[in-house]
PLY file of the C-alpha trace (Angstrom):
ply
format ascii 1.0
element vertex 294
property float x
property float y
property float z
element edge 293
property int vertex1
property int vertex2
end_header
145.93 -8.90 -23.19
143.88 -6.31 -25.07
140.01 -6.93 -23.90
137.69 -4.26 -25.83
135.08 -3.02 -23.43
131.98 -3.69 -25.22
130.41 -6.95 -24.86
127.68 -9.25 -23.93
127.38 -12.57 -21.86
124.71 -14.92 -20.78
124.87 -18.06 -18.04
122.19 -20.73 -16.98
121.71 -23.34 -14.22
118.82 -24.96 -13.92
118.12 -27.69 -11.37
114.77 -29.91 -10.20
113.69 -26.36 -7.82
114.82 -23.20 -10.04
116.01 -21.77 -13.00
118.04 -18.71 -12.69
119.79 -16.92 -16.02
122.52 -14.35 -16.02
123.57 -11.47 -18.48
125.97 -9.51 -18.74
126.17 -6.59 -20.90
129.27 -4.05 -20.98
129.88 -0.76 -22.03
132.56 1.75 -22.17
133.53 3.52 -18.70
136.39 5.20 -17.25
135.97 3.25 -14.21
135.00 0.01 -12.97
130.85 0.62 -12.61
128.88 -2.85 -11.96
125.02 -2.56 -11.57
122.97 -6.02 -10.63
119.45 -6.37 -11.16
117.85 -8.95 -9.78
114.89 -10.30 -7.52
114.78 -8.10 -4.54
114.25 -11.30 -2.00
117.26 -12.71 -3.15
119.28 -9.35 -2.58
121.36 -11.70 -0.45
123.42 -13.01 -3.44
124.13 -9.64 -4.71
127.92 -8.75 -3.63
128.74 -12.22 -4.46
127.82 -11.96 -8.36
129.52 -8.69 -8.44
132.67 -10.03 -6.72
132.39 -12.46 -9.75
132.30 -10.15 -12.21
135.07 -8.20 -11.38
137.48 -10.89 -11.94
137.01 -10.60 -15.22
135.81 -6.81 -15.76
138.38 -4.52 -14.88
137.21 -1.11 -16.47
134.15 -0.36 -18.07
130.36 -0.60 -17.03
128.74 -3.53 -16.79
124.89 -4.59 -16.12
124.18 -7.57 -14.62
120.79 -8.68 -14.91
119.62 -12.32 -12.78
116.11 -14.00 -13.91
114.77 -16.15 -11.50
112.10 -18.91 -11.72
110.90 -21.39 -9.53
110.44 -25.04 -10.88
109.20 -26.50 -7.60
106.69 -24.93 -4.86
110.00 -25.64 -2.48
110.69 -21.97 -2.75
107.48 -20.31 -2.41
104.62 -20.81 0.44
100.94 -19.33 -0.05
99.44 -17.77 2.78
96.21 -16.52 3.68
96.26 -12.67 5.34
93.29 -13.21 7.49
92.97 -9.70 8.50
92.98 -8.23 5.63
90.34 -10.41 3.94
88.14 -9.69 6.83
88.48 -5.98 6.14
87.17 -6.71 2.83
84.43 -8.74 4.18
83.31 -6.01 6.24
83.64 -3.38 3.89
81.70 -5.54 0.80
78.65 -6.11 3.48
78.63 -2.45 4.54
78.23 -1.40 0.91
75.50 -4.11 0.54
73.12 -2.34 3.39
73.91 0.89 2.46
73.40 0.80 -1.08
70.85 -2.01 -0.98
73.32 -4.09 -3.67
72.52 -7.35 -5.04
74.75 -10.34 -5.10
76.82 -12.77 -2.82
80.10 -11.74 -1.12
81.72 -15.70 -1.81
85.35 -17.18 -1.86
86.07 -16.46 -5.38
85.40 -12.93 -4.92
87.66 -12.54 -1.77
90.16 -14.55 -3.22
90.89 -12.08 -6.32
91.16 -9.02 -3.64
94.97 -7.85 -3.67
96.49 -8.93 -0.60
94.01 -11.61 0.27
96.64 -14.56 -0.88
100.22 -13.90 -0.61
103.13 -16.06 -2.11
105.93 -15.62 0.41
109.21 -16.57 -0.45
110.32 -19.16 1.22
114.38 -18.94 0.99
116.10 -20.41 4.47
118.86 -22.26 2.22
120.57 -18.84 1.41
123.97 -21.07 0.29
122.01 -23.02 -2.24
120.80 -20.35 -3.81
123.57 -18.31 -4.07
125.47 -21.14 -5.30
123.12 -21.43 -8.19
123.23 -17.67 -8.99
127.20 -17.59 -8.82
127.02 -20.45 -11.51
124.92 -18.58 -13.72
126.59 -15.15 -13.37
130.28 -16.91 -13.59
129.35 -18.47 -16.72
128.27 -15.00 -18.37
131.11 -13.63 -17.08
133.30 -16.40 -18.87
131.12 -15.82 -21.96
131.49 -11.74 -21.65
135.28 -11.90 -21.41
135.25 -14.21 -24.10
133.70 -12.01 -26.75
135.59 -8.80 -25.20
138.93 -10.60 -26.16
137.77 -11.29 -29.76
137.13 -7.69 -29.95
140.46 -6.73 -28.30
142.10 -8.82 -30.84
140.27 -6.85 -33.58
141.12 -3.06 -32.11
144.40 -4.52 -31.21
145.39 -5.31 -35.06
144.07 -1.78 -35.97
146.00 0.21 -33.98
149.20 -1.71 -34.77
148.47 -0.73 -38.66
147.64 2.95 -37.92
150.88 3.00 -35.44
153.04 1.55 -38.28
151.55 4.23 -40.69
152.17 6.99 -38.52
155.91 5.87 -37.86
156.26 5.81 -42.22
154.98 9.25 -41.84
157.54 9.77 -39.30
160.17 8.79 -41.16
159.43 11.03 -44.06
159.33 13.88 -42.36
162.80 13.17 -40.91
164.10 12.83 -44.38
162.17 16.45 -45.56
163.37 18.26 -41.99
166.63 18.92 -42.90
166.19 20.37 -46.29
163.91 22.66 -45.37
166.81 24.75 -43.47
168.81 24.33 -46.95
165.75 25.62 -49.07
165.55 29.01 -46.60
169.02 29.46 -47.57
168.66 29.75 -50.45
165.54 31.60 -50.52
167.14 34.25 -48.28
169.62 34.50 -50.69
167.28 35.16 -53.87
165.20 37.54 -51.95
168.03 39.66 -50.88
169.65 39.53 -54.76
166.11 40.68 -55.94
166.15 43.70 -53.49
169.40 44.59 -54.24
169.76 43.95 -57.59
173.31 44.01 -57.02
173.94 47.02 -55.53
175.68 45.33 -52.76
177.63 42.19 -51.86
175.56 39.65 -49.91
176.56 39.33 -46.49
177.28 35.93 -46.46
177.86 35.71 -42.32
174.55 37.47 -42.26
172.70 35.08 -44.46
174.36 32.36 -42.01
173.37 33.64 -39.07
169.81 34.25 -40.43
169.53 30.48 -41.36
171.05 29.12 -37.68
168.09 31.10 -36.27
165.75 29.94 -38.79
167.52 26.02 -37.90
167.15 26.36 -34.43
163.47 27.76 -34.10
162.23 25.10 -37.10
164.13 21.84 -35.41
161.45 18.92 -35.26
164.30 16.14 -34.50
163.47 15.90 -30.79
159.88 15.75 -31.28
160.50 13.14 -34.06
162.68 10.72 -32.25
159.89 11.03 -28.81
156.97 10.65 -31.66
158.36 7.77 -33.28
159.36 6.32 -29.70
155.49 6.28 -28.73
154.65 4.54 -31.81
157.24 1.71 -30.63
155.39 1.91 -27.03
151.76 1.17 -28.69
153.04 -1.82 -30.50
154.82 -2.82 -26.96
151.89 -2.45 -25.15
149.48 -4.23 -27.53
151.57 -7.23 -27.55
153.00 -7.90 -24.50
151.34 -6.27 -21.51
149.03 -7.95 -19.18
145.93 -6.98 -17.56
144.50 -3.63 -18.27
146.01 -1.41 -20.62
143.74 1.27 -21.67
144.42 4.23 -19.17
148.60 3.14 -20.68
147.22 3.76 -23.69
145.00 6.58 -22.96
148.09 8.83 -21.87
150.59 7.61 -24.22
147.77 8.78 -27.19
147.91 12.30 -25.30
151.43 12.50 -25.23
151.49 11.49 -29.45
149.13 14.40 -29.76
151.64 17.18 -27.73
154.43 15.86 -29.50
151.75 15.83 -33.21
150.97 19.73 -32.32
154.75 20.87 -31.77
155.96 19.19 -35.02
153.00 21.12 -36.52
153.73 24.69 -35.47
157.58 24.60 -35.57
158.12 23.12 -39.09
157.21 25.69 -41.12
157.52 23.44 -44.17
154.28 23.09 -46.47
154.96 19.37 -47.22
156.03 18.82 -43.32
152.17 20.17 -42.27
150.47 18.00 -44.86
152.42 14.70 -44.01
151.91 16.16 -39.94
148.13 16.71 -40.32
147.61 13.20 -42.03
149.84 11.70 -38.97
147.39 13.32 -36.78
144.67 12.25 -38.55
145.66 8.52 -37.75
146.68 9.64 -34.10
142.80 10.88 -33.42
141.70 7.34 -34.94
144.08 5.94 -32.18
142.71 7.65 -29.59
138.97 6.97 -30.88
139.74 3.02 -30.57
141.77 3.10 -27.61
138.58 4.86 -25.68
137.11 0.90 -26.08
139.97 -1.05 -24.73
139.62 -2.25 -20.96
0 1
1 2
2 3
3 4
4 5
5 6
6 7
7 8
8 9
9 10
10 11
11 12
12 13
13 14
14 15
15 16
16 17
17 18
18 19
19 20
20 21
21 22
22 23
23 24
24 25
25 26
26 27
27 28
28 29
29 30
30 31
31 32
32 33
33 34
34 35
35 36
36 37
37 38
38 39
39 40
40 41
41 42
42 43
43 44
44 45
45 46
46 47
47 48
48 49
49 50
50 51
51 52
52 53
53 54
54 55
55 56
56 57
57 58
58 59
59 60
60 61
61 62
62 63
63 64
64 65
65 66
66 67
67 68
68 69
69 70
70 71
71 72
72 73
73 74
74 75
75 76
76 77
77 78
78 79
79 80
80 81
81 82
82 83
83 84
84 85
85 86
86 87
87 88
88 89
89 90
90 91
91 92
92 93
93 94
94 95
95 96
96 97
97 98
98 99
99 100
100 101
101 102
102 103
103 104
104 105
105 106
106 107
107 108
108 109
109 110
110 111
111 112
112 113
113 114
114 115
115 116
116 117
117 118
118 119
119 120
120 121
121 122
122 123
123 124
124 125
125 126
126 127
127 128
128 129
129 130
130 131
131 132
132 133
133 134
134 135
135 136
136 137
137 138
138 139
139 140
140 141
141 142
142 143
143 144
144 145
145 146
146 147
147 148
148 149
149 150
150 151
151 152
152 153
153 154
154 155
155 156
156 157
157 158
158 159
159 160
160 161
161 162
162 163
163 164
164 165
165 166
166 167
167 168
168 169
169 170
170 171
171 172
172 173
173 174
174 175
175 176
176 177
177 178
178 179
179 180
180 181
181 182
182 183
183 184
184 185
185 186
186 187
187 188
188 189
189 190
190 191
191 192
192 193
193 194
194 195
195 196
196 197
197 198
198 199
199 200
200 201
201 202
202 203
203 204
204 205
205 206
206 207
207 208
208 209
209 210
210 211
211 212
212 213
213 214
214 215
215 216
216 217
217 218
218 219
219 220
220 221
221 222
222 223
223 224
224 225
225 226
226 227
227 228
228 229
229 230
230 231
231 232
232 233
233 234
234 235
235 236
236 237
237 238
238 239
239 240
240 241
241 242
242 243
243 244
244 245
245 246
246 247
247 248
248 249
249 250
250 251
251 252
252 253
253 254
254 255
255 256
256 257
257 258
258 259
259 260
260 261
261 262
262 263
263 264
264 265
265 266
266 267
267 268
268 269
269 270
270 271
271 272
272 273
273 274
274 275
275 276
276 277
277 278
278 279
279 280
280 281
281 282
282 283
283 284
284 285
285 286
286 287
287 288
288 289
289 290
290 291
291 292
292 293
């Protein structure tokens, strides 16, 4: 199945003690790249989401963003760092002698000192709380792959088209090949008559030998048959392959473009190079789209 590498997916589970959301958004990558961001105390949970992800993101990069919040105090306990708020303490009434300062050193004051009060996380259940991430993260997977395969569908239909036009190219360039040796021929034969101007009898097994070489050197029928024979391949591979495709697809569109170049320099046909450079025209749109396909 054709999956397009851009896309964007987003899962929640909520509970009575937290609320976590995951999204997913993908870009194109040669390779498999997943990044997870996400609370550093539940760290814990990361390999799991990204073993997740990759069964359903095969190629491209992905960024996988987890948002956390508690709903309950069953997560979090609030502790008092003794030490350091007697540091402060000390410090506060040192300044007060010193300086001769006015005011009282109370609660409130100690309270608001960084450090003073500390939420600690409070996460012994490590299952639970995986489990609630993996629900999250597998449901923007789901939703990711989802919207990837609408867009695969899309670039999918595209290249079909622009395959089938290149193969009608194809096909009119097999019918112009052959004449071209016919017109050279001929035009061997008026260009010798005008130098002549019939002082001599045209060599006739010259003139044939002449247009064998010409023949040989300008024959495009190989390259035709292997050109048109990649064309069938696309259309293969966008409708029946499974998993992956886009590294197929990535060296069949370089192999259209060596066989695109030799057509171009051997024909030696005006007509042949305009129908070739619109053919390659459609090829470099192929390639373009295929660079977004998983």
């Amino acid at each position: 199945m054709v999956k397009s590498m851009t896309g964007f997916g987003r899962g929640e589970y909520t509970d009575d003690k937290r609320s976590v959301t995951a999204e997913i958004r993908t870009v194109n990558h040669r390779y498999a790249d997943i990044t997870v961001k996400m609370p550093k105390r539940y760290s814990f949970a990361e390999e799991t989401v990204k073993s997740i992800v990759k069964e359903k993101i095969r190629r491209g990069k992905a960024e996988v963003s987890i948002i956390f919040e508690n709903l309950s105090e069953a997560d979090v306990t609030v502790r008092l760092n003794t030490p350091v708020a007697e540091q402060y303490l000390r410090n506060l009434q040192q300044l007060q002698q010193s300086y001769g300062l006015a005011g009282e050193i109370d609660v409130q004051m100690l309270a608001s000192m960084p450090d003073v009060l500390r939420a600690i996380p409070d996460v012994e259940d490590e299952e639970e709380i995986t489990a609630a991430i993996s629900e999250a993260a597998r449901q923007a997977a789901a939703a990711n792959d989802a919207m990837r395969q609408t867009e695969g569908k899309r670039l999918a239909e595209d290249l079909l088209a622009r395959g089938e036009l290149v193969r009608s190219i194809v096909e009119k360039i097999a019918v112009r090949a052959p004449q071209v040796a016919q017109e050279y021929v001929q035009k061997l034969n008026d260009r010798i008559a005008e130098l002549l101007d019939g002082a001599a009898e045209i060599p006739a097994d010259r003139i044939l030998t002449e247009a064998a070489i010409f023949a040989d050197k300008a024959n495009i029928t190989e390259e035709l048959v292997r050109l048109d024979s990649h064309m069938k391949q696309l259309a293969q591979i966008l409708n029946g392959s499974e998993g992956p495709v886009g590294k197929k697809l990535d060296f069949l569109v370089q192999e259209m473009n060596r066989e695109a170049n030799t057509i171009g320099s051997k024909a030696n046909d005006l007509e042949i190079t305009s129908l070739m450079l619109e053919a390659k025209s459609e090829i470099e749109k192929i390639r373009e789209q295929v660079q977004n396909i998983e």
